[in-house]
C-alpha positions, -999 to +999 in steps of 0.1 A: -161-209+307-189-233+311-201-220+340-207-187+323-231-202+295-255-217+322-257-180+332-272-167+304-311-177+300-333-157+321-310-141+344-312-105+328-343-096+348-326-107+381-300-082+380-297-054+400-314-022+384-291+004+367-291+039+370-314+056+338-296+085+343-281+115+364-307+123+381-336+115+356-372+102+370-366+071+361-337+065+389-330+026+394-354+015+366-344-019+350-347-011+307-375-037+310-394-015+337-388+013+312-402-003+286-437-018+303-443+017+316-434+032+282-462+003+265-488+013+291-483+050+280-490+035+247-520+021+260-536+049+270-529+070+239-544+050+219-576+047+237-603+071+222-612+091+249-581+106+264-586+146+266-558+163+250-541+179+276-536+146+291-527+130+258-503+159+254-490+152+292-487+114+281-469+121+248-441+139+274-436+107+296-429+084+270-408+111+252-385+108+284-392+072+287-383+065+249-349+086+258-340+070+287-344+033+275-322+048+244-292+057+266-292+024+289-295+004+254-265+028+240-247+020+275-255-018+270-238-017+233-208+003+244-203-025+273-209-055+250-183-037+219-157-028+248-160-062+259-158-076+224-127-054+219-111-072+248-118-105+239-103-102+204-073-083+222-073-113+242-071-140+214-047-117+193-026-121+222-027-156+222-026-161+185+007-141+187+019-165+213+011-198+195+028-183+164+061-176+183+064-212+195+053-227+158+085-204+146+105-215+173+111-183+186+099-194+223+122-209+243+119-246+255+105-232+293+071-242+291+058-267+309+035-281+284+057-285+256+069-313+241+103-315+248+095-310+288+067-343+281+090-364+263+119-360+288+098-371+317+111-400+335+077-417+346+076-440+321+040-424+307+046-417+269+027-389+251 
């Protein structure tokens, strides 16, 4: 589990780059390349000189742009709350388990209960 946390930092930009969509014009953009070339679009339109028809042309491309980042992020968030589902799935489960043994439901076969510690003939009290 420890491992996992040294992971975290800056590592996002190092991963391999995701689909933006069936067949979109964006194919194998990171969200992060998606997002620089939706700012630069920004750029432009806000200078004062861009001629409308390719103000109009730029106002498309970050239309798509804006649409395609939207979909990885909605990806992204279905991941993370399928993964979140898991996890609490995961410590229900062992919630459960812990309450069977405090009720005494479990039998004495695991191996780090007390009963299998104390009756260990090492001499090595616990």
């Amino acid at each position: 589990m420890s491992s996992r946390g040294k992971e975290g930092g800056g590592m996002m930009a190092k991963r391999k780059p995701e689909e933006t969509g069936k067949g979109g014009k964006g194919k194998g953009k990171t969200f992060e390349e998606l997002l620089e070339e939706l700012e630069r679009v920004v750029a432009e339109l806000e200078k004062e000189d861009v001629p409308l028809e390719e103000a109009i042309h730029l106002y498309e491309k970050g239309i798509k742009l804006h649409a395609e980042s939207s979909k990885m992020l909605n990806r992204a968030r279905l991941r993370i709350e399928e993964l979140e589902k898991r996890i609490a799935g995961e410590e229900e489960g062992i919630s459960e388990g812990t309450e069977e043994e405090e009720d005494g439901e479990e039998g004495g076969d695991d191996l780090f209960s007390v009963a299998a510690l104390s009756d260990d003939d090492d001499g090595v009290t616990f």
